[in-house]
Structure formats: structure tokens, C-alpha cells
C-alpha positions as CSV (number, residue, x, y, z in Angstrom):
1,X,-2.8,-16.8,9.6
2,X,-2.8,-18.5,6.0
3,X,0.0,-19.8,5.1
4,X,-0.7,-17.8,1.7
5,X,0.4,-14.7,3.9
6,X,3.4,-12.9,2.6
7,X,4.6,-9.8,4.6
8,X,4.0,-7.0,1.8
9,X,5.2,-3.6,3.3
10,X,5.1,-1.0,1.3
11,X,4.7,3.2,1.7
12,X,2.3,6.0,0.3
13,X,2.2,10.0,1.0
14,X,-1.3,11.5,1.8
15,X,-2.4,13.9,4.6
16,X,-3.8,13.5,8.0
17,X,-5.8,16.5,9.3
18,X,-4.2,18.5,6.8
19,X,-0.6,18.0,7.6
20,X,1.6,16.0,5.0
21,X,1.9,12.2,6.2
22,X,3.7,8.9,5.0
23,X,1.8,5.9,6.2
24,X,3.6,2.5,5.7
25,X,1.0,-0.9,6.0
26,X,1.3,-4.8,5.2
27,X,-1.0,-4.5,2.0
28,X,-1.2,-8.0,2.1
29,X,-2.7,-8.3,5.5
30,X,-5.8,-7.4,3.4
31,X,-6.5,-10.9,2.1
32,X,-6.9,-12.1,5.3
33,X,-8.4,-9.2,7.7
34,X,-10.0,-9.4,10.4
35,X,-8.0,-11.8,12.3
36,X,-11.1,-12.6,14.4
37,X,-9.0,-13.7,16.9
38,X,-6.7,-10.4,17.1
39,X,-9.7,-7.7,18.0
40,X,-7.6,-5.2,19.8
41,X,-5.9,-2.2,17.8
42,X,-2.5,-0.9,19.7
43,X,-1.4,2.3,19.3
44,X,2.0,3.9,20.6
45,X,2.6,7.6,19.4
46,X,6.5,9.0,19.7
47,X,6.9,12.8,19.7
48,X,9.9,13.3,17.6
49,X,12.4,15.7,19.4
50,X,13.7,17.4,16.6
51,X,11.4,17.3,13.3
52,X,11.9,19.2,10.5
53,X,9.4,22.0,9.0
54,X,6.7,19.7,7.2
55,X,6.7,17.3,11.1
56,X,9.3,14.7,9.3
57,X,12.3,13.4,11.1
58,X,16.0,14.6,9.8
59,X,19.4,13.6,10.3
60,X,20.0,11.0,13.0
61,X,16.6,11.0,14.3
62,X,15.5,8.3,11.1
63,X,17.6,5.6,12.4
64,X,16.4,6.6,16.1
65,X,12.8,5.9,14.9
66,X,14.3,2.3,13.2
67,X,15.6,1.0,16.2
68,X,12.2,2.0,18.5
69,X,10.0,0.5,15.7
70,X,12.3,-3.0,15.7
71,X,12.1,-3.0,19.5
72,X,8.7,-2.3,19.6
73,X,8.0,-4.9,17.3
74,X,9.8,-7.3,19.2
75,X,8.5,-7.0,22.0
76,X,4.7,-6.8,21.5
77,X,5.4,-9.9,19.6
78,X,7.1,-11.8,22.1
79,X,4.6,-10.7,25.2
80,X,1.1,-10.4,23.3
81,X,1.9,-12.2,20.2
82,X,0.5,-8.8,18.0
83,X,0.6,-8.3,15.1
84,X,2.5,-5.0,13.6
85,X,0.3,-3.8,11.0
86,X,1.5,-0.2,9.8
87,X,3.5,2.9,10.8
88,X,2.1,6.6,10.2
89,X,4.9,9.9,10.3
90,X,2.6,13.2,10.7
91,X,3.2,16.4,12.2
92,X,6.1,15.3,14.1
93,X,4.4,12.2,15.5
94,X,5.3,8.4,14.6
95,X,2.9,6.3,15.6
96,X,3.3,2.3,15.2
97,X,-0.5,0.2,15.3
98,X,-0.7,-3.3,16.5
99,X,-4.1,-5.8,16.6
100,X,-4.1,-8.5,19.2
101,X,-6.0,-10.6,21.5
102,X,-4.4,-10.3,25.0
103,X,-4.2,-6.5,25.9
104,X,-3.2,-7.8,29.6
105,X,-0.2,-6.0,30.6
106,X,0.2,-4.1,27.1
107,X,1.1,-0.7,29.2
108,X,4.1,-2.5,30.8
109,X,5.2,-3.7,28.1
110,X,5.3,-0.9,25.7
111,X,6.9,0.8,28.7
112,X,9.8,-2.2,28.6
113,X,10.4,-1.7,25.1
114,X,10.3,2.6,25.4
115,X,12.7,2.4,28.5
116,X,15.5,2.0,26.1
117,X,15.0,5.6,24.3
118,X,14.7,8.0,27.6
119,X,15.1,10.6,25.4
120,X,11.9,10.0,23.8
121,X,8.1,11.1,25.1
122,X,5.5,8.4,24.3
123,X,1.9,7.9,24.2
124,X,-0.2,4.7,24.1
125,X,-3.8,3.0,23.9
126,X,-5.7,0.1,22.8
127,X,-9.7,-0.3,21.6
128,X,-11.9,-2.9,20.4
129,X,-11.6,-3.0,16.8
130,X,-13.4,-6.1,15.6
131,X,-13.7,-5.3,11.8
132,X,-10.3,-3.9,12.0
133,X,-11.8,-0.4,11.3
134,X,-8.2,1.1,11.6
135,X,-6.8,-0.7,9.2
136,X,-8.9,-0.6,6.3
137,X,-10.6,3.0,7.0
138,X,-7.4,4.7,7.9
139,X,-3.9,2.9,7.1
140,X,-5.3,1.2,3.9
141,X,-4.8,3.8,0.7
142,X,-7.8,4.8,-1.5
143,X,-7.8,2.7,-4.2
144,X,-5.6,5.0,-7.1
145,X,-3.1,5.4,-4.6
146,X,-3.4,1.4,-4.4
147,X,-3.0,1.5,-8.0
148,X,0.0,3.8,-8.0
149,X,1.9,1.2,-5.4
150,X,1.2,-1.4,-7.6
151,X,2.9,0.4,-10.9
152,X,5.9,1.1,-8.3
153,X,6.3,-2.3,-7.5
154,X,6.8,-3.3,-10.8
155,X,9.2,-0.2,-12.0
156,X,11.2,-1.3,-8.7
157,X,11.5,-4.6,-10.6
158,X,12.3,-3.0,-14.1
159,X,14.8,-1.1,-12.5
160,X,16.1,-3.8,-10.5
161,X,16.9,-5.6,-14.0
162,X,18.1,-2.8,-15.5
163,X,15.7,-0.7,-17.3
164,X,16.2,2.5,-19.4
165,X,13.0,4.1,-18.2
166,X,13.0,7.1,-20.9
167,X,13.2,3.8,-23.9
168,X,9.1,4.3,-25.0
169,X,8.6,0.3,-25.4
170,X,5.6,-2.4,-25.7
171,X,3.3,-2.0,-22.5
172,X,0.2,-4.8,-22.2
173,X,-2.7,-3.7,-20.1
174,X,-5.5,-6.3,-18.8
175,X,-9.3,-5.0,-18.1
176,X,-12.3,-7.2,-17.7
177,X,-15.8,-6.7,-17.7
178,X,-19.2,-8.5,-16.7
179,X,-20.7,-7.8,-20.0
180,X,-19.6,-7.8,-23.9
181,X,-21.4,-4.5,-24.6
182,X,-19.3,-2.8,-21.6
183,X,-16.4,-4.1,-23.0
184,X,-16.7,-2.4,-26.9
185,X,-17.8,0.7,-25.6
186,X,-14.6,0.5,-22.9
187,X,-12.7,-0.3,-26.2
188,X,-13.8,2.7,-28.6
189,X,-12.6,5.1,-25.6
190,X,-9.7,3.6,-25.2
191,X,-8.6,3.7,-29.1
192,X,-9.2,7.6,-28.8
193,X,-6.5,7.3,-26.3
194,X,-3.7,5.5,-28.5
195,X,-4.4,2.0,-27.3
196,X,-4.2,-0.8,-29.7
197,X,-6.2,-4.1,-29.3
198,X,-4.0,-7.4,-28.5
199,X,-6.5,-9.8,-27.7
200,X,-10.1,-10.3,-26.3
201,X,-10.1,-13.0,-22.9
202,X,-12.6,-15.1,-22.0
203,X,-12.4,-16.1,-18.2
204,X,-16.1,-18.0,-17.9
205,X,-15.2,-18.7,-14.3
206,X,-14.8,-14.9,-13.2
207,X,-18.1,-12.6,-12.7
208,X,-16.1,-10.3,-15.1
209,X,-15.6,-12.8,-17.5
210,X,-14.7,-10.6,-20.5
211,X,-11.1,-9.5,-20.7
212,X,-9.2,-6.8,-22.9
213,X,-5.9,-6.8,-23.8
214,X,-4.7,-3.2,-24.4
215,X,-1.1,-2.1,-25.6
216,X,0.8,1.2,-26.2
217,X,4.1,2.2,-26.2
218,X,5.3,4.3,-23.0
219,X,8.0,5.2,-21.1
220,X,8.8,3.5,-17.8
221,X,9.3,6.2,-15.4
222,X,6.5,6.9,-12.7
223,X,4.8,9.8,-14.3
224,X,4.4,8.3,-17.5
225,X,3.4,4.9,-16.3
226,X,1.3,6.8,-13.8
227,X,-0.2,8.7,-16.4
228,X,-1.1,5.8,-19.1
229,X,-2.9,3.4,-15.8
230,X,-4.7,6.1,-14.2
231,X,-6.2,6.6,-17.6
232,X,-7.4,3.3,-18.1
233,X,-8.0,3.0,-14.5
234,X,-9.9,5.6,-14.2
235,X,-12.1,4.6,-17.5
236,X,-12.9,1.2,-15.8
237,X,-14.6,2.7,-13.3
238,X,-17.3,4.3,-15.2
239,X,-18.0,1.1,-16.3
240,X,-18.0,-1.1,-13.2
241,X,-15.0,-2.8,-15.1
242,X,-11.8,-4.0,-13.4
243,X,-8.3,-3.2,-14.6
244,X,-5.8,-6.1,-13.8
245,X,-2.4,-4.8,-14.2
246,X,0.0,-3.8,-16.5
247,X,3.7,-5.7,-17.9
248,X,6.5,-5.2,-20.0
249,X,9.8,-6.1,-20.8
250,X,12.8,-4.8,-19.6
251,X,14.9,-2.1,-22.3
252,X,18.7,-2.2,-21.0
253,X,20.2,0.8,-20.2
């Protein structure tokens, strides 16, 4: 692994087979999948005993699922140096993925880790999943919910310092383009919208080489923040443009 990795965990809702799910990944693992040497996906699936309703856990039973995740971890890691990759919680089923290269054993030692919850039924496997298939075609989010995490991890930051999230305030966007033409049509849209021109980029070593700086004033909560990128998100991609993010400053409460 790079030693640019960072661990980057983060969660998103969504359904699988039509039942309301959470799925929590390492979104950073992305820059650097497939570990060609880490071709096997682990799966063990825990039956919760006492879910609510929707198939989520309640009560006592979070913490359960805690601990079997951290010894899980810890022990795949230890035996068959895996790598835990992302969590699902769906129709009262948690199941934790790993990839790896040695699968010798990997029964035994799921079993080793699962011996210390008796009161908990388990399920297990492993494939070949060279292109790691699993991780990008089913844990990875589409790419507005990316989006969405993205806008969360900076609010968590905003509120972190502070922030008055109903205070409408100065909020930059960045989109860039492969052509000029792309990027004054992307611009009369966008001042139908409310967005006011800050500046005009030139990045002549990126194949989108023609930036736009964009600002309105918004609010910081989720919705509206939500709201204002998915806009200009959305607006990019009818013009094979790329939107780059979004800042602020903090408004103290």
C-alpha cells in the first residue's frame, strides 16, 4: 500500500434488494484498488438476533455488532494480513468484506474470532475477485451519493468549528472543463440559477483545463448545501465537465 493511503471510512444509506441498507467503505481505498496482491474477497454475514422493523439493530445489539467487527478485524489481520474494506447492515444481516491473498485457513479463523459471540449465527465465504468487483460495483456509492459524502465531510468540519448553519453566507464552487465554449454555455445556465462569476482558471496541465469559479450565498445545513451542489453537479454532467468542490467560511453561532 502507498504510503499516500489514509484510512477514510465513511457511511451512506441506499437499498439492497429492496430492503433499506447502510453500507460503510474506506473511500480512500479507491486510489489505490486493486491490490493485485490481495485477489480474494472475504465475506462473513451475522444474523442479528433481535432487529428492529426496517432489519436494523436496536438497543444493546449496536455495540454487540462493535465488538464482533473489532475482533473480526483483528484477527483476519493478524492471520491473513486482510484488508477490512466495508461493512453492509440490510434486512437484519451485517456482513463485514475483507480482500486478501492467503485464504488458507480463513474458515478457522473466522470461527476463532466468532467463538467469542455464541449467541450469534454466522455465515462465511471467499471468491476470486481480481478487479475487486465487490468493492467498486457494490460497496462503492454511485457518484451523487459520493457527492453528498463529500458535502458532509465538510459541514462535519463547519460544525466542528462552530458554524451557524441557518447564517446564508459566501459559498465558492470550482467546475472545469476541456473546452472554453463548454465552459460559457455551463456559465449562462448557471447565472439563471443565482450564481455569480468569481474568477475563470486556467490549469494548462489538466485535460479539463478550463476552470469556473462560481459563488452564491447559502445556508450550511445538508439540504441546502445538498440542494445548491447537486445543481451544479448535476449541470456538469451534461457537459462532460467536472465539479471540484465547494468551501466557505465558518459563521459562529
Amino acid at each position: 500500500m502507498s504510503n499516500a493511503y489514509q484510512p477514510d471510512w465513511d457511511i451512506y444509506t441506499c437499498h439492497i434488494e429492496d430492503n433499506p441498507a447502510i453500507i460503510g467503505l474506506d473511500l480512500d481505498l479507491r486510489r489505490f484498488a486493486p491490490l493485485t496482491r490481495k485477489p480474494n474477497a472475504i465475506y462473513i454475514s451475522v444474523y442479528l438476533n433481535n432487529p428492529r422493523a426496517d432489519g436494523f439493530p436496536q438497543g444493546d445489539e449496536f455495540e454487540v455488532l462493535g465488538e464482533i467487527e473489532d475482533c473480526l478485524v483483528q484477527q483476519l489481520e493478524t492471520t491473513l494480513q486482510a484488508h477490512f474494506v466495508g461493512r453492509t447492515i440490510s434486512n437484519g444481516v451485517r456482513d463485514f468484506y475483507f480482500y486478501t491473498a492467503n485464504t488458507l485457513l480463513y474458515d478457522k479463523h473466522i470461527a476463532d474470532a466468532m467463538i467469542n459471540f455464541p449467541a450469534y449465527k454466522y455465515d462465511y465465504g471467499v471468491k476470486e475477485d481480481k478487479t475487486w468487483e465487490l468493492y467498486f460495483d457494490f460497496l462503492f456509492p454511485d457518484m451523487q451519493e459520493f457527492q453528498r459524502i463529500q458535502n458532509r465531510k465538510v459541514l462535519r468540519t463547519l460544525k466542528e468549528h462552530g458554524d451557524n448553519a441557518e447564517e446564508e453566507r459566501h459559498i465558492d464552487h470550482w467546475i472545469y472543463f476541456s473546452g472554453e465554449a463548454d465552459r460559457e454555455l455551463y456559465w449562462q445556465q448557471a447565472e439563471e440559477l443565482g450564481f455569480a462569476i468569481e474568477a475563470r482558471p486556467v490549469d494548462k496541465n489538466s485535460h479539463q483545463p478550463f476552470g469556473l469559479q462560481l459563488s452564491r450565498n447559502d445556508k450550511t445545513d445538508e439540504a441546502s448545501i445538498d440542494a445548491a451542489v447537486m445543481l451544479l453537479w448535476e449541470l456538469a454532467q451534461q457537459l462532460n465537465a467536472r465539479y471540484d468542490g465547494w468551501e466557505t467560511v465558518v459563521v459562529a453561532k
